[in-house]
Structure formats: structure tokens, C-alpha cells
C-alpha positions in Angstrom: 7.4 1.5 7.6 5.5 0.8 4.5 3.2 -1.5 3.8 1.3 -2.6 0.9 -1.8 -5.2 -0.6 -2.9 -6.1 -4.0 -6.8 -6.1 -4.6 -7.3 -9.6 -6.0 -11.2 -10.9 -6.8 -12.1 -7.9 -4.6 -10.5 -8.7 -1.3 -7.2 -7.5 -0.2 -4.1 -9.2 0.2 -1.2 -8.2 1.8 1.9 -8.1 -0.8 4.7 -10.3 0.2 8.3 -8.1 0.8 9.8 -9.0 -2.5 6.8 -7.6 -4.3 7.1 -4.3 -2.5 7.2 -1.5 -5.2 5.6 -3.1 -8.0 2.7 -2.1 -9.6 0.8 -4.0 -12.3 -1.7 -2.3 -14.8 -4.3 -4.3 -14.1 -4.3 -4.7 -10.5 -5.2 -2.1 -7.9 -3.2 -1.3 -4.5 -3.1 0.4 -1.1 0.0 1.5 0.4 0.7 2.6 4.4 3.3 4.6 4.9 3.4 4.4 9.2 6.1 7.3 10.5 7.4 9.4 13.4 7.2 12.8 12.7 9.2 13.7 15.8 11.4 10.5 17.0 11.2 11.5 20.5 6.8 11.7 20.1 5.1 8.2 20.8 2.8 9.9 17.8 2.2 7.6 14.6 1.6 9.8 11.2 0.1 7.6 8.8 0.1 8.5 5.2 -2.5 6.0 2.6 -2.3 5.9 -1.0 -4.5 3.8 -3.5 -3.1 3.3 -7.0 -5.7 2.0 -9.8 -3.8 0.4 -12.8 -4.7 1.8 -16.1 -6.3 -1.2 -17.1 -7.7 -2.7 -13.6 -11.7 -3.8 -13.1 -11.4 -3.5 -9.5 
């Protein structure tokens, strides 16, 4: 599933679910995209993203 925090005063906190899929120009994020590749594979595939608002300081 996916999974994603806002920076806030330089820590990291995790966004609640109705916030999922916004982003804010001034804030920074980390999203985790956690997957099966093969459904039948106990294997995790992790896929991380960091998006820096245009107008963030952090």
C-alpha cells in the first residue's frame, strides 16, 4: 500500500488517510509505495519518492 508524511519543522509526520494525495507548495513529502511483484512471492518491492514544494524551506 502507500504511505505518506509531511516534513513539518524538520521532522516527519505521518499524513493522516484523508490527506493522502495532497501536496502543498511549501511543504515537503515522502511517499512508500510497498507491493508484490508476484502475488504468490512473500517478496516486498518498495518503491520511495520525495517531492519538494516549489516554495518549501525544508
Amino acid at each position: 500500500g502507500v504511505e505518506m508524511w509531511r516534513v513539518v519543522d524538520f521532522k516527519v509526520q505521518k499524513q493522516d488517510e484523508e490527506e493522502m494525495g495532497k501536496f502543498y507548495d511549501g511543504d515537503s513529502y515522502i511517499v512508500l509505495n510497498t507491493f508484490k511483484a508476484d502475488p504468490d512471492s512473500e517478496k516486498f518491492n518498495f518503491n520511495v519518492h520525495f517531492w519538494l514544494g516549489a516554495n518549501t524551506t525544508q
